[in-house]
C-alpha positions, 0 to 999 in steps of 0.5 A: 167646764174646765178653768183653762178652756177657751170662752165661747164666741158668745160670751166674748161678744156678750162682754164686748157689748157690754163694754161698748154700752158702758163706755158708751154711757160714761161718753154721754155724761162727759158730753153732757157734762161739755154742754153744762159748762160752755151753756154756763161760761158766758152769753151765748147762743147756748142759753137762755135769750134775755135782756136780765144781767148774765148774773152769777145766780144765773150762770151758776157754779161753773161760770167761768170753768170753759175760757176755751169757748168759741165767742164766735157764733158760727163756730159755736153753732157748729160746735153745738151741732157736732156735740148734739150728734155725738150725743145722738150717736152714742145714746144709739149705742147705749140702745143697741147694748140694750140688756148688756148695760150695767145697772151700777154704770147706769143709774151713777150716771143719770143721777150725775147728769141730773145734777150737772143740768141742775148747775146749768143755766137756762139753754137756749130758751126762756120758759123757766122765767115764764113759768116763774113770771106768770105765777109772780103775776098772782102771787105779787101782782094779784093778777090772773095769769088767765086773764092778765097778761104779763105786760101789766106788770113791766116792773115785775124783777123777773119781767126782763128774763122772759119774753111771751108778754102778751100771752095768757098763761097756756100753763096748766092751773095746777102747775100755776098753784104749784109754783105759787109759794116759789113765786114769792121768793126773791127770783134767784132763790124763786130760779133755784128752787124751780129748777130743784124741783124740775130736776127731782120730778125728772129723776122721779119720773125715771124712778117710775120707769125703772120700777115699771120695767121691772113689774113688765119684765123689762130690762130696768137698766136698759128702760132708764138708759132709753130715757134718761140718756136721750140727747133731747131729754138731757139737753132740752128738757133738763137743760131748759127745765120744761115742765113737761118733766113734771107733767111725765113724773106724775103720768108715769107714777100713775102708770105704775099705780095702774100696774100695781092694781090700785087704779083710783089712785093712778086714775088721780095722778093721771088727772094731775097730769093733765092739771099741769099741763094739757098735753098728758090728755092725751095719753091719760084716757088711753091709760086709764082704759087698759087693765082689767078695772078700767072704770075704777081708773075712770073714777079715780081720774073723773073724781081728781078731775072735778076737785082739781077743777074746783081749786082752780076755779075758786083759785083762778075762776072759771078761766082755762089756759091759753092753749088757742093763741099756742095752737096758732102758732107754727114751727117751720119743721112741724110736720103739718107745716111740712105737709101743708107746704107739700100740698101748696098750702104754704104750710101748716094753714088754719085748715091744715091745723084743723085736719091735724086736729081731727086726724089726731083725736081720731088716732088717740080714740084708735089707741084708747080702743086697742088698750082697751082691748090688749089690755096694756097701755105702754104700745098704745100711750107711747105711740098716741104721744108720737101722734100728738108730735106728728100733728102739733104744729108748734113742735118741741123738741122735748115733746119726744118726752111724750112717748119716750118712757112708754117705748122704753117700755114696749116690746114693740120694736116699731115703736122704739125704732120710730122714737129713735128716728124721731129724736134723730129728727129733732135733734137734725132740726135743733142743731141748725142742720136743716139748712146743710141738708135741705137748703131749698127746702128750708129757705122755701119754708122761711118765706111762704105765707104762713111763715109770714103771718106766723111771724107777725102773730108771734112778734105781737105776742112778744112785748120784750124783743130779744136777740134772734136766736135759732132755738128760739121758741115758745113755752 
């Protein structure tokens, strides 16, 4: 081809592609990097609700950088909800550029989100002091988290920055154990150290997907960019340091240790998924069931299980996180409270709860039987996470994590296209948008009978009220 002849209509679109999804990912860390600083620059709707001082260990390094900030609240919110869209719309574009994305743009620039959600205070929740104040109750208090709830210890440092008082622990006995020897540091350095570790168990968890993806030959950067550029991820998950984080850091390695065929190891991780939080049982059976030595997986996983259950035991007792007063719990755009109020029943109701329970072990036994057969887990795993969202009824918007990374690394166009619309839906609902785009809708769920009683179950389990706040939620 000649130096001078004209470039094809093909590869002048291929270039601007890449330029709209390269433009597009630098747009999200600037967005990202706004969110940082206006969660960091005074007590606000943006960070963690609490009765502790906006200290600087809390606020962080960039205290003070966003005078500009709205002291509003109803601005605020609005302010919020235009960047959380903004968020929303240009992780699309990122997704649409899909191969085009560069690996030196991307990877620089999830690394550098991370390390500006690692300077951010808490946002908008007060899980991370949950964590830290059930593990003081063992380390400092001698209580168990499993059987003592945090009330006892109302002198406790860190009791005034969290708030489930009168919830047992509903967190994982290998989670509990891990944070054992934070617990015993001073809260600001216990605080840090917490959110180093959440923040590295995220990049780890990325590492995992960039590394499947290569092995399924998937596009690694654009797999890295689906997860690690989502709105929800970088905002909720790493803004407010969740745990899931680490739970997805060792469901993933464990996938990429099934992939590479050493399958006791990864049968191992996916039990350790599951002692840091419950909620990886439902994607571990499914897993371990694909590829062609499922039964070494099985071992792997059955042997983990029983030496974890034996630490927790001998740590703990024979006590199991408080998952039942959890489960009562309702969220009003839950989408079994959604269909329970479309039936009349007020929302999701005990009954509704129960058939949203059967209805997804019924889904997660169909998903483990088609890996089963197929023999590959990423389709089947990402679309029991998305069942698990749809029948919980205390959704969080982090819970996209669930299946997130696995339609990174699908080929199912249904399953990216569903986790799409899903983020699209959290992020409506946790912007505070319900009530501009159903405003009957929202005030009638406000108002039923199971949002009554759900109130008063959860005022009970709240000793420590703090100010309302419309992102307000459980761990």
């Amino acid at each position: 081809m000649s130096p001078f002849a004209a470039p094809s209509i093909g590869s002048v679109a291929a270039a601007g592609r890449r330029l709209v999804g390269n433009v597009a990912v630098l747009a999200q860390v600037a967005l990202g990097v706004v969110v940082v600083l206006a969660t960091a620059e005074r007590p606000s709707l943006l960070n963690s609700p609490h009765k502790g001082a906006f200290t600087d260990w809390f606020a962080g390094p960039l205290h003070g950088l966003l005078p500009s900030l709205p002291s509003d609240p109803p601005l605020l919110k609005r302010e919020l909800e235009i960047v959380l869209l903004a968020m929303l719309a240009v992780w699309v574009v990122v997704i649409l550029a899909g191969p085009a994305v560069r690996t030196a743009v991307v990877i620089p620039a999830v690394v550098a989100l991370h390390a500006v959600f690692l300077l951010c205070p808490p946002f908008a929740l007060t899980d991370i002091f949950n964590y830290i104040g059930y593990a003081r109750l063992d380390a400092v208090h001698h209580l168990n988290p499993y059987v003592s709830l945090p009330v006892l210890a109302p002198d406790d440092v860190g009791y005034a920055y969290s708030n489930w008082h009168r919830l047992l622990s509903p967190y994982g006995p290998l989670f509990t154990l891990l944070l054992l020897p934070i617990a015993k540091l001073s809260l600001p350095a216990a605080y840090w150290t917490y959110k180093a570790v959440a923040t590295l168990a995220s990049l780890g968890m990325l590492a995992a997907v960039w590394a499947l993806a290569r092995r399924l030959g998937r596009p690694p950067a654009a797999a890295v960019a689906f997860v690690g550029l989502n709105p929800i991820v970088l905002v909720y998950a790493l803004g407010g340091k969740h745990n899931d984080v680490l739970m997805m850091a060792a469901v993933m390695a464990g996938g990429l240790l099934l992939l590479t065929r050493r399958e006791v190891a990864g049968g191992a991780l996916l039990a350790v998924a599951v002692a840091i939080k419950a909620s990886a049982a439902i994607l571990a059976p499914v897993m371990a069931l694909a590829g062609p030595r499922r039964w070494r997986a099985v071992a792997g996983g059955a042997s983990a299980a029983l030496v974890l259950a034996l630490a927790s035991w001998l740590a703990f007792g024979p006590h199991l996180p408080d998952l039942h007063d959890q489960n009562r719990l309702v969220s009003i755009h839950s989408f079994p409270n959604l269909v329970g109020y479309a039936l009349g029943r007020g929302g999701a109701d005990a009954t509704v709860r129960a058939v949203a329970g059967t209805v997804l072990f019924a889904g997660v036994a169909a998903c483990g039987a088609v890996a089963w057969r197929t023999r590959s887990w990423t389709a089947p795993a990402g679309w029991a996470g998305l069942l698990a969202m749809v029948c919980v009824s205390w959704l969080m918007p982090w819970y996209v994590l669930w299946a997130l990374p696995f339609a990174a690394l699908s080929r199912s166009r249904l399953l990216r296209g569903t986790v799409v619309v899903v983020t699209a839906w959290m992020v409506m609902f946790n912007a505070g948008l319900a009530p501009v785009v159903a405003p009957q809708l929202s005030r009638a769920l406000t108002t039923t009978s199971v949002a009554r009683a759900n109130n008063r179950f959860e005022k009970s389990l709240l000793t420590n009220p703090v100010p309302h706040h419309p992102h307000h939620r459980v761990p």
